[in-house]
Structures are given as structure tokens and as C-alpha cells.
N, C-alpha and C positions, 0 to 999 in steps of 0.2 A: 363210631370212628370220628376223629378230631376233623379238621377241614385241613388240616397241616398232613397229619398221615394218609389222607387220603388223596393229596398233592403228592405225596412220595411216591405211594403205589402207580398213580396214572405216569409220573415218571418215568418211573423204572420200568411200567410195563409197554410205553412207547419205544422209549431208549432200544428197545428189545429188539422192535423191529418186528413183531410175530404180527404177519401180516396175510399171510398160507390160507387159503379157505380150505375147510372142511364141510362138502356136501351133506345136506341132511335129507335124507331120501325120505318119502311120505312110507310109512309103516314098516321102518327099519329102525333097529336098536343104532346110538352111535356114541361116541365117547367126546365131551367137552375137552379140547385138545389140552388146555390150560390148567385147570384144576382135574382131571382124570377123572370128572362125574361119569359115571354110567348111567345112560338114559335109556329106556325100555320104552318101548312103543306101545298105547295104548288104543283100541279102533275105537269108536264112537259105538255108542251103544244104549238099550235099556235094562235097567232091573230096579229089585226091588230094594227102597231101606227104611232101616225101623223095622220093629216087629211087633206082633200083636200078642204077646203075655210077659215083654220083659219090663223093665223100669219106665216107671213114667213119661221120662224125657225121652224115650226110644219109642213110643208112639204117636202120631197112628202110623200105620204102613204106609209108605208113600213113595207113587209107581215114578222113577226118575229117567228121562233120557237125556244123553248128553251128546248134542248135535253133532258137535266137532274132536277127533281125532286128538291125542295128544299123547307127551311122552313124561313117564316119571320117573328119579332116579332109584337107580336097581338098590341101594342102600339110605340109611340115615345120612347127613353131612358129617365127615368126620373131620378131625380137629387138623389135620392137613389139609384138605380143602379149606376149611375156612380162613386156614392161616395166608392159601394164595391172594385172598382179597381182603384180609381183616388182621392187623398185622396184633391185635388185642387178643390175647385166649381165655374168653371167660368163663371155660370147664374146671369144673370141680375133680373130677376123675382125668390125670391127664399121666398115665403110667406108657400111653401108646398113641400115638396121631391116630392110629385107626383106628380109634375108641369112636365114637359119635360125640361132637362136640355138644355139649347142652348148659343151662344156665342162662343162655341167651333170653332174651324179652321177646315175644311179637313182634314187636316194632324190631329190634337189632333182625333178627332173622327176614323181616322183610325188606330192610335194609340192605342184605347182604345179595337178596336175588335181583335187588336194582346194582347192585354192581356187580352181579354174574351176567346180568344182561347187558348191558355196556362194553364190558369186556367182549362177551361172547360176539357181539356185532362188528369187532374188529376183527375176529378171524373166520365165523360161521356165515352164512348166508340164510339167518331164521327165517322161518315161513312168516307169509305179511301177517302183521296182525300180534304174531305169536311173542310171546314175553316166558322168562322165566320169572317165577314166582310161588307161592302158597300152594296147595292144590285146595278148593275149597273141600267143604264136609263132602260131599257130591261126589266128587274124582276119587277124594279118599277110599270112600264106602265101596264106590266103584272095583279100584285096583285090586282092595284086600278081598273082592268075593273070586278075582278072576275068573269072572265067568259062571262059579258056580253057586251053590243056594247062600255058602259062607258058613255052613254047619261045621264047624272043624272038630268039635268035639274035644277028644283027649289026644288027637294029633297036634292041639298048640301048644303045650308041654315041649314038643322037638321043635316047633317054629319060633317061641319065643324065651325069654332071660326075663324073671319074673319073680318074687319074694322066696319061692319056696328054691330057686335054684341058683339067684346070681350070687351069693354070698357079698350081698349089698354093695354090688359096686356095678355101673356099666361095662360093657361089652365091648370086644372087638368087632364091627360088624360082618356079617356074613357069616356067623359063623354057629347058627343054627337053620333046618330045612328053611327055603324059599315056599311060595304060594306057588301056583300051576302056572304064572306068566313068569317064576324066575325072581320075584323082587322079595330083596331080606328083612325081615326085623320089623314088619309091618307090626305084630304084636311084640309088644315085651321093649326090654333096651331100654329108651326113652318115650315118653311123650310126644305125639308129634303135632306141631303146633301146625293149624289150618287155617285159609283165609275167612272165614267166614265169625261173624258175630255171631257166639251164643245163643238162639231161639228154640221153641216148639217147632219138631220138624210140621213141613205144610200139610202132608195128606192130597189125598186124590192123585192128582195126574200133574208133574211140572217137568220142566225140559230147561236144564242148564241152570237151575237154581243158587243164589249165592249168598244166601242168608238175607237178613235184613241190613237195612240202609247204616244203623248205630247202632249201641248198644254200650254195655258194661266188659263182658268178657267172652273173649275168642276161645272158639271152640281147638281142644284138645284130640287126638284119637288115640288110639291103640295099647294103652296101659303103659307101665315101666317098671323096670327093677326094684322098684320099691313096694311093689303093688302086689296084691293075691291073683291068682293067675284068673278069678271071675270076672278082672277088669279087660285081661286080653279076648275081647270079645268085638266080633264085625259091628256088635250094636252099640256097646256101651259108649257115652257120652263124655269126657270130660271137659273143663274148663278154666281158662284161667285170665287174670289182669292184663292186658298187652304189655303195660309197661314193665312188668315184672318178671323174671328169670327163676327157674330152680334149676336145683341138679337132679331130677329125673323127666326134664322136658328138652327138647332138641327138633330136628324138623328132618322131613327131603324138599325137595323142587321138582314142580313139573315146566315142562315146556309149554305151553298152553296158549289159547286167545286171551290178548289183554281184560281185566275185568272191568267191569264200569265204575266209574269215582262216586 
């Protein structure tokens, strides 16, 4: 976004006046009043990720806790949302706003949750600390097991849009089964772009992990429409440029503790 377009938006979104707090209660779902993200509430917790006989970069196992409480959205961003703060549409597939926007870069997507965050601070009251942003690999791996081992088997066929079923195009979100906390599209749809640098996961025992300090390419998750459905997997790894956009990669936001620089 230009430094010109983004002097309009902060305009017109003062001009507004939308100044109404919406409470965010600790482990309740609530809706961003502004762009109409649905955020799910996720508790702190441990499990496990990676596994021990699939692809190279998906071992070794390694036992993950994640201290602090947070919340993710119940869908991909879609191409209406993005439009309330990015007045640019860089989706390829654009038949419906509730398609999931994608094409974006890394950097444009993390772009965008600093200016969901800004915005959000003129009407929410977030918890100290908390930011929207990325979820790292961590949260991600997290969310999509809700809870359980993450063995889905031949039920992600009905959770996800994937080569053999999207007839090469994105999706409208929501509109295959959720995981057991409710949230859509986790496989299949798009790629979902993640904070963290591409590495070797750690092994052994870590707590609140966020990849390495640099790197080449940020790590990807959950397959796309373009993809054979052995990519929609809790394990499988993707990755890509930051700087760089396709149109089978897109993102969500979680609410979260800011990350360290």
C-alpha cells in the first residue's frame, strides 16, 4: 500500500468516528467489529509436531507448549476483508469477495495485520501485549490438530478444496466441514502463509517456539487448490520467498502475544 492510500484509509476511517469498544473477554470467540473477522478462541496448551516416518523436513517429533492463550480467525482472509484496509486486490481468482484473497507476499500479508492492528486499537480494548499478526508454524500446527492426534485420514477430502475436487480455482470460504474447534479451510483453499523462517523443526521439548532469527523462506502450511490432496496434511511442510505472491497462497490472523524482533 502506497503512503498516499494509506493516508486515505486512516482518513476516512477517522472521519467515521467508529470509536464503540468491543470487549474481548479471555476464552471467548468475538467478531472484529470493522472488517467482520471471526476470531476463535484458542486455550494454551501442549502437543505434539512433526512425526516420526513422514518427509524429512516433518522430523524429528517435537513435544511443543504454548504458554499463552490466543485467538484465530475462524476462516482464510477473504478478498472483502482485505479490501476494508487494502484498498489494492491482488487476487487472481476474484468471481466473489468471499473467495480468500491470495497472491499476496509475506511481507504484504504482514503488512496488513499491522494495519488490522491499529485500526482494531481504536475500537477493541486488546489484551496487553497482544497484536494481530501471522500465527507462527507452532499455533498453526496447534489449531489444525484441535486437540486431537491430527490423523484425519479420508475425512479431509470433506474439510478441504484440493486438485482432485476444486476444478482449479479457489473457494468460497467455509464452505467445506470445520476441525472440532469450528475453524474452516485449514487444509485445502490456499496456502497459508506463517510467521516464522523456514528451518528443521527443533525436537525434544520447546515452549512457544518461532523459528529461527533469518532465513531464506517462510514457512507455508496446509496445501491449496492446486495441490494433490497428500499435501493437506497436519505434517506437511511448505515454503516460500516472502517477497513473492501466487495465487494458491493467502493467510488467517491470530490475536496473539507480540513476537520478538
Amino acid at each position: 500500500m502506497t503512503s498516499f492510500c494509506r493516508w486515505l484509509f486512516w482518513l476516512g476511517f477517522f472521519a467515521a468516528g467508529l470509536r464503540a469498544e468491543t470487549v474481548i473477554v479471555p476464552g471467548k470467540n468475538f467478531t472484529e467489529p470493522r472488517t467482520k473477522i471471526d476470531l476463535v478462541a484458542v486455550p494454551a496448551g501442549s502437543f505434539m509436531m512433526g512425526s516420526t516416518d513422514g518427509e524429512p523436513d516433518e522430523q524429528p517429533l517435537t513435544k511443543v507448549t504454548l504458554t499463552h492463550p490466543f485467538w484465530v480467525s475462524k476462516t482464510e482472509i477473504t478478498q472483502a476483508q482485505w479490501r476494508v484496509l487494502v484498498p489494492d486486490m491482488p487476487a487472481y481468482f476474484t468471481v466473489d469477495f468471499e473467495q480468500p484473497v491470495e497472491s499476496m507476499s509475506w511481507e504484504q500479508a504482514t503488512e496488513y495485520c499491522q494495519l488490522l492492528t491499529q485500526m482494531a486499537r481504536a475500537q477493541l480494548k486488546l489484551p496487553a501485549g497482544y497484536v494481530f499478526r501471522l500465527p507462527t508454524e507452532a499455533e498453526w500446527s496447534y489449531v489444525v490438530r484441535a486437540g486431537t492426534d491430527g490423523q484425519y485420514g479420508r475425512k479431509v477430502k470433506k474439510m478441504a478444496w484440493f486438485d482432485g475436487n476444486s476444478r482449479q480455482s479457489t473457494h468460497n470460504v467455509a464452505q467445506k466441514q470445520p476441525n472440532a474447534w469450528g475453524i474452516y479451510d485449514l487444509f485445502g483453499n490456499v496456502w497459508e502463509w506463517c510467521a516464522d523462517w523456514y528451518a528443521p523443526l527443533p525436537g525434544g521439548e520447546v515452549k512457544d517456539p518461532v523459528g529461527p532469527r533469518t532465513g531464506d523462506m517462510r514457512v507455508k502450511r496446509g496445501g491449496s487448490w492446486w495441490e494433490p490432496v497428500d499435501f493437506c496434511t497436519v505434517n506437511f511442510r511448505g515454503r516460500g520467498v516472502p517477497g513473492d505472491g501466487s495465487f494458491d497462497t493467502g493467510f488467517r490472523v491470530v490475536l496473539a502475544p507480540e513476537l520478538p524482533q
